[in-house]
C-alpha positions as CSV (number, residue, x, y, z in Angstrom):
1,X,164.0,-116.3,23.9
2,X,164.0,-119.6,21.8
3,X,167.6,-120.6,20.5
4,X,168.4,-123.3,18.1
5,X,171.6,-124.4,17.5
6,X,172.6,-127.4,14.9
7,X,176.5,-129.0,15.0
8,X,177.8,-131.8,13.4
9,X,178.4,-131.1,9.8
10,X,181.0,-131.4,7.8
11,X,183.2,-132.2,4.5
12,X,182.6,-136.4,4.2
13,X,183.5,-139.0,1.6
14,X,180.3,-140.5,-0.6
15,X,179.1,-143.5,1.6
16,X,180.1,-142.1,5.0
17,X,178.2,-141.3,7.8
18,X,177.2,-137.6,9.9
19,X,175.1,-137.2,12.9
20,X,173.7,-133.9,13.0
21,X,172.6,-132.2,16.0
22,X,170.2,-129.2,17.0
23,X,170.6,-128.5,20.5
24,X,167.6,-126.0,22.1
25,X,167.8,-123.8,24.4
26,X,165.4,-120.7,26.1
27,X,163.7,-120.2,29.1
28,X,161.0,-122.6,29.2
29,X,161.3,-123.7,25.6
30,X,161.5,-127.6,25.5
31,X,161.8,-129.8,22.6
32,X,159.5,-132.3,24.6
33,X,157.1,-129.7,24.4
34,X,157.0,-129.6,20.8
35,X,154.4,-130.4,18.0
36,X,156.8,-130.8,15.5
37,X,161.0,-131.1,15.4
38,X,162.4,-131.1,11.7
39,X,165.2,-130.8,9.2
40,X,165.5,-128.9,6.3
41,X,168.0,-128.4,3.8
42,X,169.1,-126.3,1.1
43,X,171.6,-127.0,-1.9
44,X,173.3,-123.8,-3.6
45,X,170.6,-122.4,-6.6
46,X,167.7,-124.8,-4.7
47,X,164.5,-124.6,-2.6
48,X,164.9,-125.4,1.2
49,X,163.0,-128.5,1.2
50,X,162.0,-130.4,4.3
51,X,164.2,-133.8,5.2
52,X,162.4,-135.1,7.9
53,X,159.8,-134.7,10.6
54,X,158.9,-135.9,13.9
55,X,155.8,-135.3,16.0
56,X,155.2,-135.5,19.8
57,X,154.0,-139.1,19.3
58,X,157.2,-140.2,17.7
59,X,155.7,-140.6,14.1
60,X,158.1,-139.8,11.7
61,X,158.0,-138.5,7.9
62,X,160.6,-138.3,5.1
63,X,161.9,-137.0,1.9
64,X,161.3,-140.0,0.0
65,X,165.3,-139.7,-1.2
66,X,167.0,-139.9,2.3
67,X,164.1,-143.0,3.3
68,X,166.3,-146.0,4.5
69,X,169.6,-143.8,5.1
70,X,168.4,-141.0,7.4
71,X,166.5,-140.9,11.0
72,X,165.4,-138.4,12.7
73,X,165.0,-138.5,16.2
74,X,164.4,-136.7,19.9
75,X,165.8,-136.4,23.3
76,X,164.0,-134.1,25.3
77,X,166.1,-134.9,28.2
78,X,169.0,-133.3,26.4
79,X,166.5,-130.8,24.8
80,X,167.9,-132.0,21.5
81,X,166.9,-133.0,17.8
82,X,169.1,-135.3,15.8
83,X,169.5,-136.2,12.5
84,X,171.9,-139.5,11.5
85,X,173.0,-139.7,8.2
86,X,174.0,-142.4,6.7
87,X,175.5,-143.6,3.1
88,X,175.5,-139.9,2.2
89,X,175.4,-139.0,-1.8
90,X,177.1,-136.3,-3.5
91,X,173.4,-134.7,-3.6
92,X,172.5,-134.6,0.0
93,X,175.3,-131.6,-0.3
94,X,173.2,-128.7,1.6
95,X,173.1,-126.2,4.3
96,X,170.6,-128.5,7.1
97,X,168.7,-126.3,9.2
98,X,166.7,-127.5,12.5
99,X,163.0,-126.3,12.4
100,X,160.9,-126.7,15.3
101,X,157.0,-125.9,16.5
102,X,154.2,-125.0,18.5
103,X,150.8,-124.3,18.2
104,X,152.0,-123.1,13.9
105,X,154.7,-120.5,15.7
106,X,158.1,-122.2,14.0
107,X,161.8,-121.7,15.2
108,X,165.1,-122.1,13.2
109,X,168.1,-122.8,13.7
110,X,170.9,-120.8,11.8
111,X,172.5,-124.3,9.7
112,X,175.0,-126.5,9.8
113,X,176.9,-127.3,6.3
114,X,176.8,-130.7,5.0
115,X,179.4,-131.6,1.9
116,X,179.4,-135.0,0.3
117,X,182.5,-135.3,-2.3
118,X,185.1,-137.1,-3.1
């Protein structure tokens, strides 16, 4: 069974930093293994939209709002997705969900909160 688990939110200041994590976990599920890892996120009354994206060849997509203040990237020896946030805006205030796939059969993760206020 496939288990995704994201860590690292929190309440932050506009202009601060968060490094989000998504940690997997299953027998014989690995991250390296993977088409696609993403993050998601959903504001209160909103759509979950999709963040950012990266594929097995390390090609990389996102949200053209978070461009130049967010990365997405892999470990697969730690089996793990990350997400680094930086210069957050009051905006980028969501629950972030890890999304992951394989052959179009998608996993996610249950969220981490992210709060950007002052």
């Amino acid at each position: 069974q496939v288990q995704l688990v994201e860590s690292g939110g929190g309440l932050v200041q506009p202009g601060e930093s968060l490094r989000l994590s998504c940690a997997a976990s299953g027998s014989r599920f690995s991250i390296a293994a993977m088409d696609w890892c993403r993050w998601y996120r959903q504001g209160p009354g909103k759509e979950r939209d999709m963040v950012a994206a990266i594929g097995s060849a390390g090609n990389t997509y996102y949200l053209d709002s978070v461009k130049g203040r967010f990365t997405i990237s892999r470990d697969n020896a730690k089996n793990t997705v990350y997400l680094q946030m930086n210069s957050l805006k009051p905006e980028d205030t969501a629950t972030y969900y890890c999304n992951v796939e394989k052959n179009r059969v998608g996993y996610w993760g249950q969220g981490t909160q992210v709060t950007v206020s002052s």
